[in-house]
C-alpha positions as CSV (number, residue, x, y, z in Angstrom):
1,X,42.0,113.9,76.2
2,X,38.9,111.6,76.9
3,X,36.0,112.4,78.3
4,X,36.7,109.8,80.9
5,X,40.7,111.3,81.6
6,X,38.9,115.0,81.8
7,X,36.2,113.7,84.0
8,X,39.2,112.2,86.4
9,X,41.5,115.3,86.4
10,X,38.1,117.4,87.7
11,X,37.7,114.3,90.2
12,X,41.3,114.5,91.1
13,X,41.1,118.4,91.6
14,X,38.5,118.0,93.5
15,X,40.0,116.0,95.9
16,X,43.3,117.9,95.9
17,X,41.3,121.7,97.1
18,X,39.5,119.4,99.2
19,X,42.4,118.1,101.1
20,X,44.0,121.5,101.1
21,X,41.3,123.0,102.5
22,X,41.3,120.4,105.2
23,X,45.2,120.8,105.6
24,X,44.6,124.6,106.4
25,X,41.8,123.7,108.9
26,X,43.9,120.8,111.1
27,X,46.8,123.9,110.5
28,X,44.8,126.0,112.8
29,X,44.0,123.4,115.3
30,X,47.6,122.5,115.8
31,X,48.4,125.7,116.5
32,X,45.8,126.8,119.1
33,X,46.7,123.2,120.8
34,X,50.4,124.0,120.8
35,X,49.7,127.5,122.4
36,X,48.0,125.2,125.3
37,X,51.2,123.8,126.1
38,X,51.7,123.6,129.8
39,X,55.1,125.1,131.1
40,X,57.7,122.7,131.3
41,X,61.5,122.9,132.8
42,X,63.6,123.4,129.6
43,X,66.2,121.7,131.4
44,X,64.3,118.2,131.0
45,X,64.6,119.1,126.9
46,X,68.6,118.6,126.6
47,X,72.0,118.2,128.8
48,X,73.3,121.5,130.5
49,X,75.2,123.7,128.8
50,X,78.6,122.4,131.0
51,X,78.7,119.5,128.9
52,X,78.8,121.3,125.3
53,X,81.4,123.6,126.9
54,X,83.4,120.6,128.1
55,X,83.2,118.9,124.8
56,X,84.8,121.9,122.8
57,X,87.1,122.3,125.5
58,X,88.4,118.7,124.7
59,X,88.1,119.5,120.9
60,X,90.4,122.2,120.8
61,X,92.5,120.5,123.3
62,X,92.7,117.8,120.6
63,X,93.3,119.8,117.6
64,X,95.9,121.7,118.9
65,X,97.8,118.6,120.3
66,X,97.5,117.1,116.7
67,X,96.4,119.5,114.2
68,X,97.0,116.6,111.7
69,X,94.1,114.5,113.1
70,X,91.6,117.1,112.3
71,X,93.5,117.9,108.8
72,X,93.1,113.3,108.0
73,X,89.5,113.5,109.1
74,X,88.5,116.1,107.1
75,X,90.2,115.3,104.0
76,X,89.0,111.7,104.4
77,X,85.2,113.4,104.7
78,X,85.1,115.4,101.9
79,X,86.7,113.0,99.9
80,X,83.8,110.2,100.2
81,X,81.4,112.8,99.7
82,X,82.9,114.4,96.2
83,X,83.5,110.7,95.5
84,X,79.7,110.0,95.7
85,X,78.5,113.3,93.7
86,X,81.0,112.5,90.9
87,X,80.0,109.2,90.6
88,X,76.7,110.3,90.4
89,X,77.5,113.1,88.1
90,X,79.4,111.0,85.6
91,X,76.0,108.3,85.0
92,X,73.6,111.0,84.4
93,X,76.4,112.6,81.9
94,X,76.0,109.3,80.4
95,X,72.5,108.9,80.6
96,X,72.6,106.3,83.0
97,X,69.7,107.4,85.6
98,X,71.3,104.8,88.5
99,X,73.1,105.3,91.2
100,X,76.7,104.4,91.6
101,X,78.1,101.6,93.6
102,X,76.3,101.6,97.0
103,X,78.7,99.7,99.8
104,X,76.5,101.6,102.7
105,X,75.9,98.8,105.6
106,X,71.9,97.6,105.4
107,X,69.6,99.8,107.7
108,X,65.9,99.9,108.2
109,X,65.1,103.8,107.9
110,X,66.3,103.3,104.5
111,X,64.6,100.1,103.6
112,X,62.0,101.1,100.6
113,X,64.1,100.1,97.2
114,X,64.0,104.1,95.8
115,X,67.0,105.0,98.4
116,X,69.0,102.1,96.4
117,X,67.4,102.5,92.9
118,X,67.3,106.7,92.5
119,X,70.4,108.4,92.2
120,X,68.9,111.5,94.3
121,X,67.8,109.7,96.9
122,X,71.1,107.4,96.9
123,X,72.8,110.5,97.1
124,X,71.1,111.9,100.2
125,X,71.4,108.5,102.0
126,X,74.9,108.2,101.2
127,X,75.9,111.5,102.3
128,X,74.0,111.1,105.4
129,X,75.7,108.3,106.7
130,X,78.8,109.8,105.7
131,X,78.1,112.8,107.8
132,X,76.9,110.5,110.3
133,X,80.0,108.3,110.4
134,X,82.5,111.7,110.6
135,X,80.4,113.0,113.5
136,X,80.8,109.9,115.6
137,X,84.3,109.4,114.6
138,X,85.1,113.2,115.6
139,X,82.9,112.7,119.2
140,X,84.9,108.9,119.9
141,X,88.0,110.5,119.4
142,X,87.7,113.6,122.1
143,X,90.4,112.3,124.3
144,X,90.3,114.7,127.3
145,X,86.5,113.7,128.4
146,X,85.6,112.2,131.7
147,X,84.1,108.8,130.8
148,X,81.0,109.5,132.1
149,X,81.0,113.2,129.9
150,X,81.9,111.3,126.6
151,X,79.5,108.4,127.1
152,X,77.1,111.7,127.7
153,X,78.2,113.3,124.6
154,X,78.1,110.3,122.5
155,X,74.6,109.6,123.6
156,X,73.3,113.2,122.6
157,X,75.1,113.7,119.2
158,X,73.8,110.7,118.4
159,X,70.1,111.9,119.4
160,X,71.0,115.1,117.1
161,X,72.2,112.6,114.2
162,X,69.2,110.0,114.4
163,X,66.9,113.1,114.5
164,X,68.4,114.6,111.4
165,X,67.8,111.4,108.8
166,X,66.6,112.5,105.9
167,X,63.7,109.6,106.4
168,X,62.1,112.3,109.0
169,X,61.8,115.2,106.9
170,X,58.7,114.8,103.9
171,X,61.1,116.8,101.2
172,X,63.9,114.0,101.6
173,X,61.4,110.6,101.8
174,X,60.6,108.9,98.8
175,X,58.1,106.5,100.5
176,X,56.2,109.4,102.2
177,X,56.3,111.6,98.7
178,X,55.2,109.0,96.8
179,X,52.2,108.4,99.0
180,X,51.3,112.0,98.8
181,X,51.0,111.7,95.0
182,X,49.0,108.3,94.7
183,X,46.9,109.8,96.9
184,X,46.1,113.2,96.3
185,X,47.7,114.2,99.4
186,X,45.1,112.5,101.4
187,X,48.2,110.5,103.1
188,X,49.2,113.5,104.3
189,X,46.0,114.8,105.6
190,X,45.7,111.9,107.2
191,X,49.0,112.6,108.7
192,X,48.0,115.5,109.9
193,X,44.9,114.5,111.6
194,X,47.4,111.8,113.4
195,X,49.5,114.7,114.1
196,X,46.5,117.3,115.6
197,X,45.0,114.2,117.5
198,X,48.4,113.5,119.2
199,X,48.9,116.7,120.2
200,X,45.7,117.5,121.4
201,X,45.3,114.4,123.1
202,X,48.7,115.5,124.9
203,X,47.8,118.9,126.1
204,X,50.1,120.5,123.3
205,X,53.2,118.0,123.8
206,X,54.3,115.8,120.8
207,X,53.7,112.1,122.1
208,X,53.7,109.8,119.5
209,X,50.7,107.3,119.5
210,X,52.2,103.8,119.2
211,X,49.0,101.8,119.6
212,X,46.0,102.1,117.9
213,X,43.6,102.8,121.8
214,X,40.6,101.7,120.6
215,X,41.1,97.8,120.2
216,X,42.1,97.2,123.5
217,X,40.2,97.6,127.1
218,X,41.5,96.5,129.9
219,X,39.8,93.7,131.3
220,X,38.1,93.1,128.1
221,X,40.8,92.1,126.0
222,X,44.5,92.6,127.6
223,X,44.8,92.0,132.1
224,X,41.4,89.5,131.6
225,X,43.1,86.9,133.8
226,X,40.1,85.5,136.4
227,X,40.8,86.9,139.8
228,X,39.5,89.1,142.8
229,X,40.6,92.3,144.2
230,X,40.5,90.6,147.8
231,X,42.2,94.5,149.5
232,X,42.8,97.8,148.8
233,X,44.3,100.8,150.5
234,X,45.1,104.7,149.2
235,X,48.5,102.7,147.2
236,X,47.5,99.0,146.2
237,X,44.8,97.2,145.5
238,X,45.7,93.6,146.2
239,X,44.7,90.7,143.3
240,X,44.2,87.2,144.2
241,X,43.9,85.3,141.6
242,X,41.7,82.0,141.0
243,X,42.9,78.8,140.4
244,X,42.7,76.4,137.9
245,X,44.4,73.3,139.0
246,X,42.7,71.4,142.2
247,X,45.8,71.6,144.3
248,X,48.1,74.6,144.9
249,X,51.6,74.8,146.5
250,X,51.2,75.8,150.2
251,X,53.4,78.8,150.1
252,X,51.7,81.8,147.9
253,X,53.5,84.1,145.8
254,X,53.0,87.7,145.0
255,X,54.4,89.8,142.9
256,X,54.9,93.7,142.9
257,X,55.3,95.5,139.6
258,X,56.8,98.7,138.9
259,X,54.5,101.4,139.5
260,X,55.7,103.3,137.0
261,X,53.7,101.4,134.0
262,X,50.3,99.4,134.8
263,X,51.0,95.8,135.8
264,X,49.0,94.1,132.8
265,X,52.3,93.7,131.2
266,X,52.7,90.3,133.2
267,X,49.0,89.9,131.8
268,X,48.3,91.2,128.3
269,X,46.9,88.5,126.1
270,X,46.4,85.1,127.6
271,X,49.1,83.5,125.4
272,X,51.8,86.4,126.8
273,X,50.7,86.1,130.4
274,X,52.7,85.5,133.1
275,X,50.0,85.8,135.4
276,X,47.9,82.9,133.7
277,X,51.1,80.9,133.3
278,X,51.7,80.7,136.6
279,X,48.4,80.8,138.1
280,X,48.5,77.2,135.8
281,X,51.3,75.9,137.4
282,X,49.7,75.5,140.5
283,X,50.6,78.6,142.5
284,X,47.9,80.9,145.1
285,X,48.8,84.3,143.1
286,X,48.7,87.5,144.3
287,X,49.8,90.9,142.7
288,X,49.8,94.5,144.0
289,X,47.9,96.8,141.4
290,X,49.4,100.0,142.2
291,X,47.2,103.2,142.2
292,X,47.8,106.2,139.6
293,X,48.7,108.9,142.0
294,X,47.6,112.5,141.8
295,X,48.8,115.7,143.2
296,X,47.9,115.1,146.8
297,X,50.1,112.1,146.3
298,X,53.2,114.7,146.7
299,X,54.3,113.7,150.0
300,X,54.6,110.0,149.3
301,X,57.7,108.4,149.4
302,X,59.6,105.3,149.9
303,X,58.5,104.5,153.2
304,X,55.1,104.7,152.0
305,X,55.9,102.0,149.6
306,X,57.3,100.0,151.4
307,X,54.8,100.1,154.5
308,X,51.7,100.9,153.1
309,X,52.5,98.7,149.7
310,X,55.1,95.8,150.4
311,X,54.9,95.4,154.1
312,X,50.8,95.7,153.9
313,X,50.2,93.7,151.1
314,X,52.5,90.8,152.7
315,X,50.7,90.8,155.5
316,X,47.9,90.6,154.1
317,X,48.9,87.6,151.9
318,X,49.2,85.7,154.9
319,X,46.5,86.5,156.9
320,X,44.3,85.6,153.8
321,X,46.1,82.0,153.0
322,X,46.7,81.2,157.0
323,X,50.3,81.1,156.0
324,X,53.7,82.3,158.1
325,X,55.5,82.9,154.6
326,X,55.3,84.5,151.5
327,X,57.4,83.5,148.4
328,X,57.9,87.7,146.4
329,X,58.8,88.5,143.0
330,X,59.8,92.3,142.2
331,X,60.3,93.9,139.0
332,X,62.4,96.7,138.4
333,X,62.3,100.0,140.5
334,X,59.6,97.6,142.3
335,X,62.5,94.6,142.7
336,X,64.9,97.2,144.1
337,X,62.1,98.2,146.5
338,X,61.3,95.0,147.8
339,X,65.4,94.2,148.5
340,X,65.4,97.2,150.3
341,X,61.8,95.8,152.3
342,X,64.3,92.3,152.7
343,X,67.2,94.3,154.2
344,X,64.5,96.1,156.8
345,X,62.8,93.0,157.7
346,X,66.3,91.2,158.1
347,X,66.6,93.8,160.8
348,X,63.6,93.5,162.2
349,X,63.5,89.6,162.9
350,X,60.5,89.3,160.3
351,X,60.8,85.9,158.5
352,X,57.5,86.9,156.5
353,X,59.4,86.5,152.8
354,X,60.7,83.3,152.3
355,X,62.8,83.7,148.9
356,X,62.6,86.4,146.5
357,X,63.1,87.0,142.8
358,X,64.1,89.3,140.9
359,X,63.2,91.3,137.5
360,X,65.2,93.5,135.7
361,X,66.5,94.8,139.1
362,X,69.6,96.8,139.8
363,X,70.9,97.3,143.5
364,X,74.0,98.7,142.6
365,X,73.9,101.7,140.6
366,X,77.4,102.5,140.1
367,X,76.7,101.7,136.3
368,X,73.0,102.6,135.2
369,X,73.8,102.1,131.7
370,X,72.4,104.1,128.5
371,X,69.6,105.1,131.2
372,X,72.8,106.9,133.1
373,X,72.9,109.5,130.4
374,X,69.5,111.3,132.6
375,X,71.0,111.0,136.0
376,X,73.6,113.7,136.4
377,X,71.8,116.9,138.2
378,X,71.3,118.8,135.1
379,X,68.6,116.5,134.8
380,X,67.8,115.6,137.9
381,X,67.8,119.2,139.0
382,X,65.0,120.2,136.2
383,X,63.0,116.9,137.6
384,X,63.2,117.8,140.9
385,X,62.0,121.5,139.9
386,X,59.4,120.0,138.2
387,X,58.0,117.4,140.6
388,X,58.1,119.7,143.4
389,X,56.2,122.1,141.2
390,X,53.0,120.0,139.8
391,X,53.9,117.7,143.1
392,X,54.0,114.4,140.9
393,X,56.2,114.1,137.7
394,X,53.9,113.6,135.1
395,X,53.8,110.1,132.9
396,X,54.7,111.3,129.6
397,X,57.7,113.2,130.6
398,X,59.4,109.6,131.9
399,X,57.7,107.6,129.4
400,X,59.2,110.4,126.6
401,X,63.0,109.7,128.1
402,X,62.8,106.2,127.9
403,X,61.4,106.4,124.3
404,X,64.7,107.8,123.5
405,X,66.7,105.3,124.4
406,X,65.3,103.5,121.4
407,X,64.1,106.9,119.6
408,X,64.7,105.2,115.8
409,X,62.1,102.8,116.9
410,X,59.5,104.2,119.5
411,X,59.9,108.0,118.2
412,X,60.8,108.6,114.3
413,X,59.8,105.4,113.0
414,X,56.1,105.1,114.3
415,X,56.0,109.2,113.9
416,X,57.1,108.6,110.4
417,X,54.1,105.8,109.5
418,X,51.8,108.0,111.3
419,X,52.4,111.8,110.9
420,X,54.0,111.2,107.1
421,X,52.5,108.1,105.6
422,X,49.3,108.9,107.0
423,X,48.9,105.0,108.6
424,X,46.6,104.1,111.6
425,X,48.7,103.0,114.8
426,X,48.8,99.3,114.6
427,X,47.1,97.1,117.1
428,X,50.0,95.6,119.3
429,X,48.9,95.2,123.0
430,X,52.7,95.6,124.1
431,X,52.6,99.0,122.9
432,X,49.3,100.0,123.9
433,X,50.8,99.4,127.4
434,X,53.8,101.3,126.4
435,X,51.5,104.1,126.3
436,X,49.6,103.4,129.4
437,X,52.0,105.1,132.4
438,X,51.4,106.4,135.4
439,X,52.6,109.6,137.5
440,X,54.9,109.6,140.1
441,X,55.0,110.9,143.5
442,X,57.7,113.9,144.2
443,X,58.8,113.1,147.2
444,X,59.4,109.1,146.2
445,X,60.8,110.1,143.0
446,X,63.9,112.3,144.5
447,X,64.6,109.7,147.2
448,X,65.0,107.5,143.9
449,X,67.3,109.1,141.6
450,X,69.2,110.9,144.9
451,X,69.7,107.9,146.9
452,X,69.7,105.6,144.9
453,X,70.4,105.7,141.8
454,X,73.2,109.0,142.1
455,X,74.5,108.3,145.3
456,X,73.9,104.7,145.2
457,X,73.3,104.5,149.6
458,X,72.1,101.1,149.1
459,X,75.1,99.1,147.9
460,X,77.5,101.7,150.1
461,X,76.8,103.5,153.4
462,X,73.6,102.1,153.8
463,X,69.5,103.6,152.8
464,X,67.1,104.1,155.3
465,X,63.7,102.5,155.4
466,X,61.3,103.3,157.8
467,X,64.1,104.1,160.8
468,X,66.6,101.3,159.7
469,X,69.6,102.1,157.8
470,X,69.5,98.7,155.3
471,X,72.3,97.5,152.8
472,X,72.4,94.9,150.3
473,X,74.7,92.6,152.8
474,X,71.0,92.9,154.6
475,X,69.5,90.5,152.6
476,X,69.8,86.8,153.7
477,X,66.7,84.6,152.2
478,X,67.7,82.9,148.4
479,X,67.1,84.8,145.5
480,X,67.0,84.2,142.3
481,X,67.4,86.9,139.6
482,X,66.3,87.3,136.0
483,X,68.4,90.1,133.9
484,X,67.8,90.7,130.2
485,X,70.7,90.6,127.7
486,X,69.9,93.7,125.9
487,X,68.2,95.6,128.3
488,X,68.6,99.4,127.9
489,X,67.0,100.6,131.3
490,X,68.5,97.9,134.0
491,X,71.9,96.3,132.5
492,X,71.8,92.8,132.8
493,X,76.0,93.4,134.0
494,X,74.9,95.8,136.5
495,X,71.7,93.7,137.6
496,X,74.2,90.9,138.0
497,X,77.1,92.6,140.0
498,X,74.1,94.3,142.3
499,X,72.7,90.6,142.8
500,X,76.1,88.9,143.3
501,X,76.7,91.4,146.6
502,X,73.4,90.2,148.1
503,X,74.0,88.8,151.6
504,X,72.2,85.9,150.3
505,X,74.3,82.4,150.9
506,X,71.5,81.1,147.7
507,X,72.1,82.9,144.6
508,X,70.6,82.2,141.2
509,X,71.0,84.1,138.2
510,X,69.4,83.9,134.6
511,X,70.1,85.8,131.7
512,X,67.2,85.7,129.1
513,X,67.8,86.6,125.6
514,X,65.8,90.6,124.4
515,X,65.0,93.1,126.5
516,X,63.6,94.5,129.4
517,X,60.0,93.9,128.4
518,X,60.4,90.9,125.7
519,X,63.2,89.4,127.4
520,X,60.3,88.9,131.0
521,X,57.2,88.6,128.8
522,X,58.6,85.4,127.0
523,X,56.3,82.2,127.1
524,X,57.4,78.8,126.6
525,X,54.8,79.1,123.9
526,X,56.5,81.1,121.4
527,X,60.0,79.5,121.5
528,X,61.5,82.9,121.0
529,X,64.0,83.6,123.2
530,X,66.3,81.8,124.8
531,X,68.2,82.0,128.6
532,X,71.7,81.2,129.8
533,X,72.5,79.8,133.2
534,X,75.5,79.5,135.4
535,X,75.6,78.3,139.3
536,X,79.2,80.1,139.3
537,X,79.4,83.6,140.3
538,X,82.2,84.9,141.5
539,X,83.7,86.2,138.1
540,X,82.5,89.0,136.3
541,X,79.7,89.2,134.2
542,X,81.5,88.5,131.0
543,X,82.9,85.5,133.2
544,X,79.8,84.4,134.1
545,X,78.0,84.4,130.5
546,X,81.4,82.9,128.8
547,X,81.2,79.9,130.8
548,X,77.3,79.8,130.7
549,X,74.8,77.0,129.6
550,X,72.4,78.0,126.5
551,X,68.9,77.2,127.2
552,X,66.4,77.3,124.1
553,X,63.5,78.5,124.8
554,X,61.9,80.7,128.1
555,X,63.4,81.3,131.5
556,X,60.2,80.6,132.7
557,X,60.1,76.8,133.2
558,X,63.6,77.1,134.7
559,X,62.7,79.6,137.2
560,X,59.5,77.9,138.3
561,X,61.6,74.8,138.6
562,X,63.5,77.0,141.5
563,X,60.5,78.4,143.0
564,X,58.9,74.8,143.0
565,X,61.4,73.7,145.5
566,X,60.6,76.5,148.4
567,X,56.9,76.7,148.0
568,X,56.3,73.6,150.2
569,X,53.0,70.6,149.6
570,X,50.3,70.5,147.8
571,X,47.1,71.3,148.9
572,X,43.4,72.1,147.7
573,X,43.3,74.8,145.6
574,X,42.4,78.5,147.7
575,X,39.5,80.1,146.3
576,X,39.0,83.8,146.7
577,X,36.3,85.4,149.3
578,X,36.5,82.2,151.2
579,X,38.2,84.0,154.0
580,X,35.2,86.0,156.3
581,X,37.7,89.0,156.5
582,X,38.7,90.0,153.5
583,X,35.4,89.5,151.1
584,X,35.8,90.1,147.5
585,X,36.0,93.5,146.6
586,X,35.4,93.4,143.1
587,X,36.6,91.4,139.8
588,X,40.5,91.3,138.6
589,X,41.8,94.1,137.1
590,X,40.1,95.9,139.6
591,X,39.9,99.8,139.4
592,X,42.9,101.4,140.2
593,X,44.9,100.0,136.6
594,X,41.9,101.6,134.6
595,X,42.4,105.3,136.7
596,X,43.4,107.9,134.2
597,X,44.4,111.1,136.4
598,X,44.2,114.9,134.7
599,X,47.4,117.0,136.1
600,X,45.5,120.6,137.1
């Protein structure tokens, strides 16, 4: 050996005790922050144990009606998997240090070339998703299953099957093992430094950090659209937003985002933004910034909302612009709001909203699609327990289900890059707001998922709002709605057979291509994603998209085109301040999107 080779194997050794050491330092921290966990229903960690019973209730039921059916599947199992090992046996008898033929269907966990190349690693992969593939068979075939149970079971398993990839484990993932040893183990220090700061940050929960926090700022970077916080009360704060064309269409428009996420996703960088893009178009904008509530916040519920939020920030639209009509846009849980605020002034003579759109929105929850797997009372009884408990339901525990929707992508795969691979969260402003959520009131939250989206009062007997009992049928002015085709949280066939029962006698829907984030934030700009439209619906929604026009390109233009047509003249452009009662509070984003609230 060299002096130079000796002088790197001390260098090397060096590093390796030193990243030990620090290993068995971060050790300790993770464990003090894990003993800081907070309580926490364990009913909002899994399905009730009704639904396991019910399952091997129908599994037995199965087997003995046709004992041959378990005798096939099992046969056909353990026959792919001693077909793989003595495939792989017979090369390395023959010195052939390759895996066998490899007809597994692509898939990104699996994507780095040694799960193709190495006949250990081929091995695992292949016998995972054979494993995979005889669980999901078993589960689809459970015949004596209430739909709603099996489309329940199949959800979970497959939670249990994505969690058990050998990608997530460090013994079984060539990429992360390899990274260990070209770096000394310093990936996985880093990893664990990812791992300690997550949990820490977290109060001794496991939320993956998507974002990397520290190259964004609200106001600076992302939600920097020029404006005025022209009102506020204890719910909204009320943007106006300043114009940059000379003339404006008479009628404003405001729009009221969910409150359960910050409503800088319509304005993240000035290239994604709704907000600008519309503000461009010639349009007075408004848009309610919803506050962050805390635990004296427990008693709020939908009335509140819709009085001191959607009725409020209407009125005070108009007394601002001197006009006698607002145009609205509502997006999800904030678009089913502002139906239910249509149906109440329908009752109340109030011509205040002139048309309405729609985001993401359902009104009829007889189908809440994958999201439907979290709305049977074992659930809802442990969020209820829990809500009434801290007297909000905190961020992380909604933002957590709805990463598990998509858990291959916003759980294992970033906690793989991170936790295993020792990588800094990347700087994507999309997910940064992922990661940004808000709390949610109990009392609001229960009239939610027990009115509405379990006993679905709106579309059927009727919900009440502030003393009037409204139904869909109660809304009258045109609406337009704006569905995503792959949505996971509001199905765009759901949104679509809600929207279609509307009392409205002017209906128009759009299906945009993506999701329920990428498939709204979609500017002309990019040329991403295209939209389909229709003028008939009175089929169903397979109908309805069969015999639909493909649009390249955003919804946007379309959907402004529509708006354009009930948002009267032109006329100079409104400044904000100019009107003597409501001054300028302070500069767009305004406060309450920055509030970050401890839970005590």
């Amino acid at each position: 050996m060299t002096t130079k080779e000796n002088d790197n194997s001390v260098e090397n050794l060096e590093v390796l005790n030193a990243n030990l050491a620090r290993i068995e330092e971060l050790s300790q921290r993770l464990v003090a922050s894990m003993f800081n966990k907070k309580e926490m229903n364990p009913g909002l960690q899994g399905p009730g144990q009704d639904l396991f019973e019910k399952a091997a209730a129908a599994y037995t039921s199965g087997v003995m009606a046709d004992p041959s059916r378990l005798f096939e599947s099992q046969v056909e199992f353990w026959g792919k998997s001693l077909t793989q090992y003595m495939a792989v046996q017979q090369n390395l008898m023959q010195g052939i240090l390759a895996p066998p033929e490899d007809n597994t269907p692509p898939d990104p966990r699996f994507s780095t070339p040694l799960w193709d190349e190495h006949p250990y690693f081929n091995l695992i992969k292949q016998q995972y998703l054979n494993s995979a593939e005889a669980i999901s068979d078993a589960v689809e075939g459970l015949d004596d299953l209430e739909e709603r149970d099996h489309k329940r079971l199949k959800y979970f398993t497959q939670q249990i099957v994505d969690m058990m990839s050998p990608t997530n484990f460090l013994g079984t993932n060539p990429e992360a093992l390899t990274r260990a040893v070209e770096t000394n183990g310093q990936s996985l220090v880093n990893g664990l430094e990812n791992l300690v700061r997550d949990v820490e940050n977290s109060d001794g929960e496991l939320m993956v950090t998507l974002a990397d926090k520290s190259a964004f700022e609200v106001g600076r970077n992302i939600g920097t659209t020029e404006g005025s916080v022209v009102f506020r009360n204890e719910i909204i704060e009320l943007i106006q937003y300043a114009p940059t064309t000379e003339t404006v269409h008479k009628t404003p428009l405001i729009i009221f985002p969910p409150w359960i996420n910050r409503f800088y996703i319509l304005d993240l960088k000035e290239k994604n933004s709704l907000i600008k893009w519309i503000v461009d178009q010639g349009y007075t904008l408004f848009v309610a910034s919803w506050k962050n509530p805390d635990q004296s916040y427990r008693d709020f519920g939908i009335d509140d909302y819709v009085e001191k939020g959607f009725l409020t920030a209407i009125d005070q639209v108009k007394a601002i612009t001197g006009e006698k009509q607002v145009n609205a846009v509502g997006y999800c849980i904030a678009g089913t709001t502002l139906s239910m605020t249509l149906g109440l002034l329908e009752k109340r003579g109030d011509k205040s909203v002139k048309s309405a759109t729609f985001f993401t929105t359902l009104t009829d929850f007889s189908d809440q699609g994958e999201f439907g797997v979290f709305l049977t009372d074992d659930f809802v009884d442990a969020i209820e327990e829990q809500a009434n408990r801290v007297g909000i339901l905190e961020y992380f525990i909604m933002s957590r289900t709805f990463s598990y929707l998509r858990a291959n992508d916003l759980i294992y795969g970033p906690a793989i890059r991170s936790y295993m691979l020792g990588e800094a969260p990347p700087a994507f402003d999309l997910l940064y707001w992922n990661g940004d959520g808000t709390h949610l009131p109990a009392a609001m939250l229960m009239e939610y998922l027990r009115g509405l989206c379990q006993q679905n009062r709106f579309a059927n007997e009727g919900f009440e709002v502030l003393g009037e009992t409204v139904t869909v049928k109660d809304v009258k002015v045109p609406v337009c709605s704006i569905a995503c085709e792959t949505d996971h949280i509001a199905a765009w066939s759901s949104c679509y057979n809600g929207f279609r029962d509307l009392g409205s006698r002017s209906k128009t829907f759009l299906l945009s291509e993506s999701g329920h984030i990428a498939g709204i934030v979609n500017p002309p700009s990019k040329k991403k994603y295209g939209h389909y439209t229709n003028t008939d619906m009175k089929g169903t929604p397979e109908a309805w998209q069969s015999d639909a026009d493909f649009n390249d390109g955003s919804w946007w233009p379309t959907w402004e085109a529509w708006l354009k047509s009930r948002s009267g003249k032109m006329i100079p452009a409104r400044i904000p301040g100019q009107e003597k009662l409501h001054p300028i509070l302070g500069p767009a984003p305004g406060t309450y999107v920055k509030e970050t609230i401890k839970v005590s």
